[in-house]
Every structure is written in C-alpha cells, then in structure tokens.
C-alpha positions as semicolon CSV with decimal commas, in nm:
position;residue;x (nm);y (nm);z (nm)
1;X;-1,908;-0,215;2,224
2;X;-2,180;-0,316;2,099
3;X;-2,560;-0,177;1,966
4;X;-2,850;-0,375;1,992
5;X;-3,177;-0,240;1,749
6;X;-3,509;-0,403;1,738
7;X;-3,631;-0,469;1,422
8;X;-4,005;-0,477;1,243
9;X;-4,029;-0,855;1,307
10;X;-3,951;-0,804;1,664
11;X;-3,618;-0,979;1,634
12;X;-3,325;-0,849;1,755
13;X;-2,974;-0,716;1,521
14;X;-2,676;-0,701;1,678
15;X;-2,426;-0,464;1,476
16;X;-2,116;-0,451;1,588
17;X;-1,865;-0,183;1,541
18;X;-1,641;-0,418;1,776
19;X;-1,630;-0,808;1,733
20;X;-1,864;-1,043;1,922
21;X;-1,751;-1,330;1,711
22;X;-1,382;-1,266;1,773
23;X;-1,120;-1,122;1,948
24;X;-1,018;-0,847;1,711
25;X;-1,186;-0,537;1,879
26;X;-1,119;-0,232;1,679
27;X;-0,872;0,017;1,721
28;X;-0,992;0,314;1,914
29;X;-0,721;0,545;1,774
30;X;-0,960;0,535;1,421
31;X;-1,195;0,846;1,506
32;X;-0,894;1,004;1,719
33;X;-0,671;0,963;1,403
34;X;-0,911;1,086;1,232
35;X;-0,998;1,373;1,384
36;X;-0,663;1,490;1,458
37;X;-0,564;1,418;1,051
38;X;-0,907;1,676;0,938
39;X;-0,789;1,941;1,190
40;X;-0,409;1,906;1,083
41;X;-0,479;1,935;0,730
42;X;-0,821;2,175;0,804
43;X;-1,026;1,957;0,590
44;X;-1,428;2,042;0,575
45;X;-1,456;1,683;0,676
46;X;-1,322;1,304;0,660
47;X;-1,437;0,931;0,657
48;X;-1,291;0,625;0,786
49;X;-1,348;0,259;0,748
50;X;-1,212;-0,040;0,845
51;X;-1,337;-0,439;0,661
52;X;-1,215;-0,782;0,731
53;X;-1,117;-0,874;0,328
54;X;-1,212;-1,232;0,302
55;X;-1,574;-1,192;0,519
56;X;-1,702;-0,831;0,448
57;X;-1,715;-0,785;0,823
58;X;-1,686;-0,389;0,859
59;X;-1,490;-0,367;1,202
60;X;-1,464;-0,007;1,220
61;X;-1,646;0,322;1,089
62;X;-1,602;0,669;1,138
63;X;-1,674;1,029;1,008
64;X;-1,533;1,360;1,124
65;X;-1,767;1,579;1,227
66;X;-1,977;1,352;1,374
67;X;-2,279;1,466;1,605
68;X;-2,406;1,408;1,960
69;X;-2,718;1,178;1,961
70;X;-2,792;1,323;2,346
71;X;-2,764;1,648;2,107
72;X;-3,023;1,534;1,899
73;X;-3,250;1,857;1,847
74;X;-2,972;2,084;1,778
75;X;-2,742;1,884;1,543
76;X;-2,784;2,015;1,194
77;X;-3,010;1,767;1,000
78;X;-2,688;1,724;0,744
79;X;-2,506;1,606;1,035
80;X;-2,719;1,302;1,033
81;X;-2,608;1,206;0,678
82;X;-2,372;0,900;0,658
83;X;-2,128;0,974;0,373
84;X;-1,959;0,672;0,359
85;X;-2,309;0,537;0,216
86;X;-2,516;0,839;0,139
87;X;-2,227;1,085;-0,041
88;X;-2,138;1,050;-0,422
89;X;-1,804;1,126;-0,526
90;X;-1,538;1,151;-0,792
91;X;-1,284;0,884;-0,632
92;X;-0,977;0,999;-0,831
93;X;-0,659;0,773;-0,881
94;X;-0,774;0,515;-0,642
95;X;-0,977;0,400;-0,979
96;X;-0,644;0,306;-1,150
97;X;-0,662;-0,009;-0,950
98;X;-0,959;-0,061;-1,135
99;X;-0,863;0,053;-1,456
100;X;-0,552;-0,147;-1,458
101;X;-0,741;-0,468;-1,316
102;X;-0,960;-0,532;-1,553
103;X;-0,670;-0,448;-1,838
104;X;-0,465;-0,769;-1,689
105;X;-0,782;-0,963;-1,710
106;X;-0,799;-0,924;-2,046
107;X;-0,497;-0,985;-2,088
108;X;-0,473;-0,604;-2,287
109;X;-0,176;-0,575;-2,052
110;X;0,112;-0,683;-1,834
111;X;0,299;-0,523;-1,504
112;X;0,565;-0,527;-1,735
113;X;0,404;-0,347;-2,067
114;X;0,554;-0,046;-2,148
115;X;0,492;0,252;-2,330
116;X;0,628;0,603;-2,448
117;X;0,439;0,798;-2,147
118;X;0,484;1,188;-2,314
119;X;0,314;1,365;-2,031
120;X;-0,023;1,424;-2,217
121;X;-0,296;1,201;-2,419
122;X;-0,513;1,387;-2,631
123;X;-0,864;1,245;-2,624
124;X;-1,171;1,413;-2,865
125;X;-1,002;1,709;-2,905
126;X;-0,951;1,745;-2,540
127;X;-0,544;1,710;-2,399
128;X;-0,556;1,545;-2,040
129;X;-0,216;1,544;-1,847
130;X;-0,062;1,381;-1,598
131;X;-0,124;1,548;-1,166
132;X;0,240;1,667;-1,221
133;X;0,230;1,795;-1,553
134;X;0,534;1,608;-1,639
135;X;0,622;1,301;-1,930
136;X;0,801;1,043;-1,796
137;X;0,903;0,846;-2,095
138;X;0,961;0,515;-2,114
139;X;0,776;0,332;-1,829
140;X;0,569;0,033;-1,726
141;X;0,225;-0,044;-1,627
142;X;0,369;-0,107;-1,247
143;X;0,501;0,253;-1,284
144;X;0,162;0,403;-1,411
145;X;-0,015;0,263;-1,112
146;X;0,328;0,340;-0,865
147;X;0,374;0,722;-0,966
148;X;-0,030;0,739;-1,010
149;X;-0,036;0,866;-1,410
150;X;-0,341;0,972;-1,562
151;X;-0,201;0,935;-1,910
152;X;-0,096;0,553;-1,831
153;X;-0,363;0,465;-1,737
154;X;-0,551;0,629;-2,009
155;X;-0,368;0,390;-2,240
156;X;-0,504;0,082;-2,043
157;X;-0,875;0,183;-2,098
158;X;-0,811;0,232;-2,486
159;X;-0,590;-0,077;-2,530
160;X;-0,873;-0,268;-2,290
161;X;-1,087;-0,101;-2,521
162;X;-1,422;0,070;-2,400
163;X;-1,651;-0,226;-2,395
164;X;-1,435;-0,414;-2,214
165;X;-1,374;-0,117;-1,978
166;X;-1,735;-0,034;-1,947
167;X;-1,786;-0,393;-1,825
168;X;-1,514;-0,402;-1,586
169;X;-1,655;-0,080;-1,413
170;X;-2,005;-0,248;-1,404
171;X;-1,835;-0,618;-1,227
172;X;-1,607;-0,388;-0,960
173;X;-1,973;-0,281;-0,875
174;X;-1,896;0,054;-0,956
175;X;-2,303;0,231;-0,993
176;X;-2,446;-0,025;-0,810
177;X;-2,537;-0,050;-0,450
178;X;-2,351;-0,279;-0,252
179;X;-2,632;-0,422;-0,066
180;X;-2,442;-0,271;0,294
181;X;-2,673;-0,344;0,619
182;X;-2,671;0,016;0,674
183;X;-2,991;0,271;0,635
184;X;-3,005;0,496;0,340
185;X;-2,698;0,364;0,104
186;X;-2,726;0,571;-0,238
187;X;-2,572;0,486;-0,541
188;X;-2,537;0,640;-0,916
189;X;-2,635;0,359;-1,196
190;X;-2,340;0,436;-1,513
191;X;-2,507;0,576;-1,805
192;X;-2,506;0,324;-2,114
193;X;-2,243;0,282;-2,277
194;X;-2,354;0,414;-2,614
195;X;-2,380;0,755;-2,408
196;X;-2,023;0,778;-2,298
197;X;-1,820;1,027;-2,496
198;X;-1,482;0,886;-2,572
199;X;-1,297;1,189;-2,332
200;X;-1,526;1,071;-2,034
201;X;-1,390;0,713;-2,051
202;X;-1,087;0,850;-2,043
203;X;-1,098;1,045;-1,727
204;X;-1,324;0,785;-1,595
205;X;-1,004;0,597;-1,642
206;X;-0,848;0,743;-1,329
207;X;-1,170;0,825;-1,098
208;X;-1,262;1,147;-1,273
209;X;-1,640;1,199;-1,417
210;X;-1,763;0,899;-1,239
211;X;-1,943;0,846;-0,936
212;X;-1,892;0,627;-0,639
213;X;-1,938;0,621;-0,225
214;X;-1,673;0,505;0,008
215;X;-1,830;0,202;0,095
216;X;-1,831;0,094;-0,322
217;X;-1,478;0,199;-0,342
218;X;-1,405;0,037;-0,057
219;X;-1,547;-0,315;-0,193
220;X;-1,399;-0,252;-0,504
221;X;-1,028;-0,215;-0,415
222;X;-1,077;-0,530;-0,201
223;X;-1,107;-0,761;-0,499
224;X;-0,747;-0,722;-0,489
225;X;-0,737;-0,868;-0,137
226;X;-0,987;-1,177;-0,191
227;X;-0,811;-1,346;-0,480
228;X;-1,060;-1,152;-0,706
229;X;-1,365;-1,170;-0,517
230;X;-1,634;-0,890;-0,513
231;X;-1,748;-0,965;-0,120
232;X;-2,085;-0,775;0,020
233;X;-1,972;-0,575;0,361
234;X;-2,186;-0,597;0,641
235;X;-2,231;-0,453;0,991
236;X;-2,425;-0,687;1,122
237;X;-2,284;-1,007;1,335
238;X;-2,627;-1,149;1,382
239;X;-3,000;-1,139;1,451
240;X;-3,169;-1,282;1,777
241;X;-3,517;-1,393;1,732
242;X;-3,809;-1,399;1,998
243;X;-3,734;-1,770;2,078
244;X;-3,331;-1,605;2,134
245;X;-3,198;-1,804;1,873
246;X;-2,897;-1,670;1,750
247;X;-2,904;-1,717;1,384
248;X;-2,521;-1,502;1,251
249;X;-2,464;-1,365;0,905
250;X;-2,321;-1,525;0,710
251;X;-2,014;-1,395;0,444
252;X;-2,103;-1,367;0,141
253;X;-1,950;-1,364;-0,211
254;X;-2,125;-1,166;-0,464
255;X;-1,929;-1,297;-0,760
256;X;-1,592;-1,341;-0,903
257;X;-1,462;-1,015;-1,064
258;X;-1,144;-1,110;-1,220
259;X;-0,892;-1,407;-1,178
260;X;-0,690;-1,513;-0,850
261;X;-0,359;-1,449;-1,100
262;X;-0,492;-1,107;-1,169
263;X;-0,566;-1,030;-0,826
264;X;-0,216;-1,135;-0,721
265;X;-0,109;-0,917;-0,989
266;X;-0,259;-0,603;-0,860
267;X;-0,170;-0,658;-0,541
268;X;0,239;-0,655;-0,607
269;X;0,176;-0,368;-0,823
270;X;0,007;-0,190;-0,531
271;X;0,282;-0,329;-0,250
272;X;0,498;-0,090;-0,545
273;X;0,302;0,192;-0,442
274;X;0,384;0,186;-0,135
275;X;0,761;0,092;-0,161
276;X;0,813;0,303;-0,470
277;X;0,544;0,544;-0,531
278;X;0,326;0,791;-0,408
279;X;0,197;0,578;-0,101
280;X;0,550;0,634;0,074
281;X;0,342;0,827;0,395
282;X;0,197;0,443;0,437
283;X;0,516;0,298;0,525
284;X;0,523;0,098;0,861
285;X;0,837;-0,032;1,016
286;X;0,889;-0,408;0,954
287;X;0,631;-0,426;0,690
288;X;0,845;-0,366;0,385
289;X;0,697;-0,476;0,099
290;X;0,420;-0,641;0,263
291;X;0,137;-0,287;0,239
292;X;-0,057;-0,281;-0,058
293;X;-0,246;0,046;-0,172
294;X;-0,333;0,314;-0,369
295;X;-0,389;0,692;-0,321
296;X;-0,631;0,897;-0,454
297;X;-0,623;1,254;-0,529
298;X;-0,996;1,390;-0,675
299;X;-1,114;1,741;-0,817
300;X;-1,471;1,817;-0,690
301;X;-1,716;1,877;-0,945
302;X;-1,989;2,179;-0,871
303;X;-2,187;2,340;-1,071
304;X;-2,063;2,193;-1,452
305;X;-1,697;2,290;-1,341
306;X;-1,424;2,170;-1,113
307;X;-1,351;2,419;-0,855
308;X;-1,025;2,539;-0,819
309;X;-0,754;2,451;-0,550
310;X;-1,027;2,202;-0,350
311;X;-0,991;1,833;-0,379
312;X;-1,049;1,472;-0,187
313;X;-0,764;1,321;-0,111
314;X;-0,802;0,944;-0,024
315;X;-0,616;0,627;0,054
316;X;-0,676;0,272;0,026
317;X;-0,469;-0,025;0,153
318;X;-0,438;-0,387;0,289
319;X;-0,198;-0,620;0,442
320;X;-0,001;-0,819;0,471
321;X;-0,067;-0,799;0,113
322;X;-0,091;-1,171;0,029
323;X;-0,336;-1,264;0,384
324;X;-0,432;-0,932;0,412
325;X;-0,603;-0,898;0,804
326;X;-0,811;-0,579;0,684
327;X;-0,831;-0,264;0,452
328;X;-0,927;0,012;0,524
329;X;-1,021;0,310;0,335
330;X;-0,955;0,678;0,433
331;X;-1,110;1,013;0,294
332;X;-1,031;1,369;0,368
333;X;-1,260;1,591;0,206
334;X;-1,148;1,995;0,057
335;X;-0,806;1,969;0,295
336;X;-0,627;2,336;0,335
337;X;-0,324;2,219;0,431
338;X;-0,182;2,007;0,143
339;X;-0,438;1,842;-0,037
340;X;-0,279;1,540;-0,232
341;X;-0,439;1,148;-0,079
342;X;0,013;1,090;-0,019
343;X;-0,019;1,333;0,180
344;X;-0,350;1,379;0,397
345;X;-0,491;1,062;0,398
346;X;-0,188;0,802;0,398
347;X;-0,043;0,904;0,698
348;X;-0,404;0,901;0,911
349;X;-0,353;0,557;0,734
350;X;-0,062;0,448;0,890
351;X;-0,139;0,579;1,206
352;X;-0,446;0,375;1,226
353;X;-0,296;0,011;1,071
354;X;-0,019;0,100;1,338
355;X;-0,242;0,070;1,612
356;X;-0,426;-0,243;1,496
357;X;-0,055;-0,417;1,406
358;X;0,003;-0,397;1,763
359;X;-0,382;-0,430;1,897
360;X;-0,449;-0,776;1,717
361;X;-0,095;-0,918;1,699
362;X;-0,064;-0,883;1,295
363;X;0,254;-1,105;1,195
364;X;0,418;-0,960;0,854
C-alpha cells in the first residue's frame, strides 16, 4: 500500500513500503515473521528490513513492538522511536564482512591466507577469545569469516594495519549518516584515530566497541552485493508537485568502497557462511550455494560494562549472491530463548526470503 505525506513546499511524497514502480510488492509474512521469531525466542524486541541492492529502494520495514497510530495518546512515547534509524548499537560479527573487506582491498589478505588460529590474541595486555572459546588451528580467511572468529579476524585488522582499517570503517560509512529519507536518523561520528587504543581496534574488528544503526549496517554489508558500491537507501518512489508532475527518485551511488574483484570476493566467502558456517538456519531448498550472509552475535554495553547473558543477535544476507534481488537485514534484540544471530535471527531470515522466492518469482 501506499502513504502519501504533504510536504513544506506543498508537494506531495509518495513512500512506498510496497512498489509503485514495479511489480515486486513486499512480502507480508515480514512483520508476521517477525513477530512470531521475538515471541519464540522472547526477545525485548526486533527489526526488520528489506533493500533492492543495486537501487537503495527499501521495499520492506518492520519493528516488533510496533504501536497503534489510532492508539496514539496511549502508546508510550518510546514506542514512537524508529530503531532501525534512531538506535545505536554494537553490531557484532556481522562487522567481519567489513573487517575482512577492506583487508582484500589492500591486498593484506587472501580467501585463501592462512594462519595458526590458537583460540586467543592478546591485544595491550588484554586476551580476547574466540565466541566458543576454542583454537582452531590451522585455518583460512574463508574459515574466519565461515565459523565467525574473533581472533581471525583480529589478525586482518593488524595485518591491514590500523590506518588502513580506520579508513575502511570510515568508506563502509560506518559513523556517518546514511542520508535515509526517513525522520530522525542518528548516527555516532568514530573518534580520531589517534584516540583509538590498540585493544579497541581490535574488538572493533568484529562489531564490538563500535557503534552503528541497522539501516548503516544494512548499507554497509550491501557493498558486497553492488560490485563494491556504497548505495544511499531510500523510501521514497517519488514527489508530486502542485502542477502533478511526477518527478521519481532517482538511485543513487554514494561512492565506490572497494573493487568489483573484492566484492566478488566477499560475496563467495559469505555464500561459505551459509553452506559451511554458522549461517546454516539460512538455508533454502534449491538455493545451494547461491545465499550470501553473515550472522551477528553482539554483547550490549550499559553502564561501562557488558551485561551478562543478554545479547543482539542479527543476520544479514542477499541472493542469488552474484544478481542478488534484495538483502535484508534482521535484528532480535536481548532474546531468552537462545541468543546467538544462527540461531534467532537466521531462521526469521529464511522464513521471510522464502516468501519473497515464491512472491516475486526469484530464479536461483
């Protein structure tokens, strides 16, 4: 369906959570899914959002709870609060894309580099381990980002080196806003890099000690899909002015972020994920090898400290991988049933990217 809001200039926006330039409607099982994925896992609260790769066009958007605008005066004012724009958080593993993209850009690494991974990296004084506590000796890069290991990709930042790493954060868009057509986006400028203590790169590395919203993530991981491209996502399809000209919005690229080969890269070593990692719950019958994405697993910082046993588990993914039709982006905030991304979030994933398969005709 779609909104209609008149603007200051007296022209009209037409945002569309559905398409008016297309066919592609989106899938009405997103909030449903959604919904039924935070009360399975009795999560405090989840987001959901769905982008056309190549345009920025966001086709679908949701957040669990949600509130009742015939409900107005009695809706708690918090309730009101668009997360996927307005909430900072700690993203977790889904950074590793990052991380690891901007390592095979310059050229610090391969998919096939390997390394002694002993379970633990000892950074200024401080050891940092892998989520499973475990080494798991000799593996590649394609292994760091498939079984999602903190200490892998540790060693990307440092053989990146920081400068290089620093940058790479800044060009992925990561403390800047992302320009969305949406009221009230927020956004967390990185500290300079002379201020960065040699630990907090390193858990920066994989999400931790840095701040993002959903909707930077979300254009962030989708370099991967464009061939490299940083695109700006949008809601809006197009303005009407008084005359009733229809004048649409364009696409738009924001810039190149890293190379078409490193893109392509990224993207086989997230289609590994999937296959051969910890985004198994994405799996969809006669996609093999043909999902790309990450999942994210993130300890919420309050108060100076991480508090114990509450996390955001997340997952990101495209396909097919190499025309990818959309990503989408799912978030399932202080789950109490299980609380790993694999686990919460991919399968509200799948469930989702099942329903569009079938709703717009998606070919593997």
């Amino acid at each position: 369906m779609t909104e209609r809001a008149t603007t200051a200039s007296r022209a009209t926006t037409t945002r569309s959570s559905a398409a008016s330039r297309d066919s592609r409607p989106p899938s009405e099982t997103s909030p449903t899914a959604l919904a039924d994925g935070v009360q399975k896992y009795q999560a405090e609260s989840g987001s959901l959002i769905i982008m056309e790769p190549q345009t920025g066009r966001i086709v679908a958007w949701a957040d669990v709870p949600s509130y009742d605008a015939n409900a107005f005066a009695t809706t708690p004012t918090a309730r009101f609060i668009d997360p996927i724009v307005s909430n900072l958080y700690e993203p977790g593993s889904v950074m590793k894309v990052v991380t690891l993209s901007g390592a095979l850009d310059t050229h610090a690494i391969t998919p096939d580099t390997r390394f002694n991974e002993t379970g633990v990296a000892v950074v200024g004084g401080v050891a940092i381990r892998n989520w499973d506590n475990r080494a798991h000796g000799n593996v590649t890069m394609t292994q760091v980002l498939q079984n999602s290991l903190n200490v892998g990709a540790i060693k990307a930042e440092q053989l990146e080196g920081s400068g290089n790493f620093y940058q790479y954060l800044q060009r992925f868009g990561i403390g800047s806003p992302t320009g969305v057509d949406v009221a009230a986006e927020t956004s967390e400028p990185l500290r300079a890099l002379p201020k960065w203590k040699p630990v907090e790169l390193a858990t920066a590395s994989f999400g931790q000690g840095v701040d993002a919203t959903a909707i930077q993530m979300l254009a962030a991981i989708n370099v991967a899909a464009t061939g490299g491209n940083l695109v700006w996502p949008h809601v809006v399809d197009q303005v009407i002015d008084s005359n009733g000209t229809r004048h649409p919005v364009r696409p738009r690229i924001i810039r190149q972020v890293v190379s078409p080969k490193t893109a392509q890269q990224m993207q086989q070593m997230m289609v590994g994920v999937v296959e051969h990692g910890s985004g198994f719950a994405a799996r969809i019958d006669g996609f093999k090898n043909r999902i790309a994405g990450k999942t994210g697993t993130a300890s919420i910082p309050e108060n100076g400290k991480y508090l114990p046993d509450q996390t955001i588990g997340s997952f990101v993914g495209f396909l097919p991988a190499d025309h990818p039709q959309f990503i989408m982006l799912v978030i399932t905030r202080k789950p109490q049933v299980l609380f790993e991304g694999a686990y919460v979030a991919a399968p509200i994933w799948k469930t989702v990217a099942s329903a569009l398969i079938t709703q717009w005709q998606i070919a593997p």
